[in-house]
N, C-alpha and C positions, 0 to 999 in steps of 0.2 A: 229553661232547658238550654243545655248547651249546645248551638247548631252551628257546624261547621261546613255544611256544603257548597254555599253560596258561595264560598270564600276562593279567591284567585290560586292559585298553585305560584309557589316558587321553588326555584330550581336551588335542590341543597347537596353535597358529598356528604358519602354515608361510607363508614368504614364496617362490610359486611362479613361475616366467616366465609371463607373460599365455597367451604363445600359445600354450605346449604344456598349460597348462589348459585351453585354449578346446578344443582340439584334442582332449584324454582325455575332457573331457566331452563332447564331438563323437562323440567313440567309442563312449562309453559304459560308461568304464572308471570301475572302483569305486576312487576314490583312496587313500581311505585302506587299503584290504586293498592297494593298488600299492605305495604309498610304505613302509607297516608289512611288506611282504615284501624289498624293494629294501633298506631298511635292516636288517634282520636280517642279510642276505646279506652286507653292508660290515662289519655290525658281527663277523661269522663270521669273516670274512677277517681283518679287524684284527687280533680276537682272537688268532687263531692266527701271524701275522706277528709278534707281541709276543713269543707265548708262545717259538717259537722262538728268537726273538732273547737273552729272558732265559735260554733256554738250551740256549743253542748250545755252552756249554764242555763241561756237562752231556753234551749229544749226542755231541761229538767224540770226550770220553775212553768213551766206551761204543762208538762205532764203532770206535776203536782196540783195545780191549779184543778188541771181537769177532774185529777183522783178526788179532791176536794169538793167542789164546786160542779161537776157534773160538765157535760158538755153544752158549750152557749148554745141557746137557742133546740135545745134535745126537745121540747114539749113540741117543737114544729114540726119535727120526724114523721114520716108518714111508711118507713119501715123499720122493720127490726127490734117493734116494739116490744116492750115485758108484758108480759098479760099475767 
């Protein structure tokens, strides 16, 4: 899992829309804890969009595998049995 809280902060510029600044500081919204949780969340996403993609072939012959061959070790199951 991808865990980013531990991690130091650094100080970045950020080119915002005026008015949805004017407006969060209106709120009263803490921006940088906004934008540094909003970004993690994209960068979460990404991540895993990627990951799948590099592997997808990976995934396929393993779901094939399984459609075939059953799932390893399914006799040890102690739910969800077929009766």
């Amino acid at each position: 899992m991808l865990r980013f809280e531990d991690s130091p902060k650094r100080p970045t510029n950020l080119s915002l829309n005026a008015k949805v600044l004017d407006m969060a500081r209106e709120l009263g919204m803490n921006l940088s804890q906004t934008v540094d949780a909003l970004l993690a969340e994209e960068v979460r996403r990404r991540y895993w969009e990627r990951w799948n993609q590099e592997n997808k072939d990976a995934i396929a012959a393993y779901n094939e595998r399984v459609e075939r061959e059953g799932l390893p070790l399914a006799k040890y199951r102690t739910f969800m049995k077929r009766r």
